[in-house]
N, C-alpha and C positions, 0 to 999 in steps of 0.2 A: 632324462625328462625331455619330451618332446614339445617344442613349441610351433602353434598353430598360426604365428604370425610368419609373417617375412623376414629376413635378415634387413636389415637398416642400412642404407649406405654410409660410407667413411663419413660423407658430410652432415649426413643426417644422424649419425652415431654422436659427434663434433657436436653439434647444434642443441641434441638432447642432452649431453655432458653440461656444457656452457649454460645451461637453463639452471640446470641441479645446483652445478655452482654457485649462480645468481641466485638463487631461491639460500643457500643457506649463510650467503653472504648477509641478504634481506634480514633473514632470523639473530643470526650473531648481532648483528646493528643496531638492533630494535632499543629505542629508548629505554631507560628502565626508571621506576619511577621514582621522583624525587627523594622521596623518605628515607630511601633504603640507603644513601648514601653515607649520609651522618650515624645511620641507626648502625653500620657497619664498621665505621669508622670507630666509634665507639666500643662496640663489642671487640676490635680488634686490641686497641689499645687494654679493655678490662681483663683481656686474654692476655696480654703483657703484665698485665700488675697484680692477675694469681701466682705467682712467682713469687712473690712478698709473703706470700703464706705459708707458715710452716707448714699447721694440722691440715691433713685432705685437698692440699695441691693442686694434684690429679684429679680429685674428684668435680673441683672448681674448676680448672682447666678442660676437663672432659665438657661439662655443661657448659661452658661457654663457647666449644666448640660446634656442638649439636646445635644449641641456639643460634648461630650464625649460620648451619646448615639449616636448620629449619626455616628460618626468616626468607634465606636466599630459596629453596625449594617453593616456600608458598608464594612469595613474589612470581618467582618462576614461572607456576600452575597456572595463576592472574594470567599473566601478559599469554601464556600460551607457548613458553620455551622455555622448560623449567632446566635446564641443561647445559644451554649455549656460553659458551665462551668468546666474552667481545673481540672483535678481529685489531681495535686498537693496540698496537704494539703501544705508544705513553702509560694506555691503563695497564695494559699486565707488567710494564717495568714496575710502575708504582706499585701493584696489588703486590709482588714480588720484592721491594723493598719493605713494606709492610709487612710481609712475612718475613723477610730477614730482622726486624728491628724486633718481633715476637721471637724471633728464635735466640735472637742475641741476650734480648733478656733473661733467655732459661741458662746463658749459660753465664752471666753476668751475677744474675744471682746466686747463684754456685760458687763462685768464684768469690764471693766479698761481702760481706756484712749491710754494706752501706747501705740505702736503700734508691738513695737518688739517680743511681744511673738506670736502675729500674725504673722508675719512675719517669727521667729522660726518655729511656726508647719504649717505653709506652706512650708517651708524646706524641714522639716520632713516629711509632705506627698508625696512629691515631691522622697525624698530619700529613703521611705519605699516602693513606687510603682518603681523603678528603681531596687532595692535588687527583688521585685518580678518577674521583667522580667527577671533576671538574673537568680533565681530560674526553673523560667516556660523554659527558653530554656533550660539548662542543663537538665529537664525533660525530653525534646520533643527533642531534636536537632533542627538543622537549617531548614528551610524551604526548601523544593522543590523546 
């Protein structure tokens, strides 16, 4: 493929890079808005406490998966970055110990009858993705 422009110098090659970057730095950073914090936090932890159930698990696990996809997609759409992943390293540890405390409890339930440690690290995912939004906005500020 032939291009009709010019070749770009080193510094100008540099210059148009460093923009790109900045520009998807901007996008990752963008506030996100309020509701979605709590409303995830939540969904996170009821994603931990399908676990408890015997009949159709999966099936309750599955929806409440997609629900959390869906929510995050149509926010996404709104703000105009349906995609982006925040550049705060505090939020993705937290978003990342929230999904460990969902994961712990599929295998917690497996493991034992009782129902309370379930119930614990459905807390706890619940609590770890709350400390994250807390996180993500002191990164970003409030929304527009």
């Amino acid at each position: 493929m032939e291009s009709t422009g010019g070749t770009p110098s080193p510094a100008e090659a540099r210059e148009a890079l460093a923009g790109i970057e900045d520009a998807q730095r901007a996008v990752r950073d963008t506030p996100w808005p309020t509701w979605i914090y709590p409303v995830n936090a939540l969904l996170l932890g009821a994603m931990a406490l399908t676990f408890l159930v015997e009949e159709d698990r999966t099936t309750l696990f599955l929806a409440t998966a997609f629900t959390i996809v869906g929510v995050n997609m149509t926010a996404g759409y709104r703000m105009g970055a349906p995609w982006t992943v925040p550049t705060s390293r505090g939020f993705l540890a937290a978003v990342a110990a929230a999904g460990a405390c969902v994961l712990a409890a599929l295998f917690v339930s497996d493991a034992t009858e009782r129902a309370w440690p379930v119930v614990a690290l459905a807390a706890a995912a619940t609590t770890c993705y709350l400390v994250a939004g807390v996180v993500h906005r002191r990164s970003t500020g409030r929304p527009q």
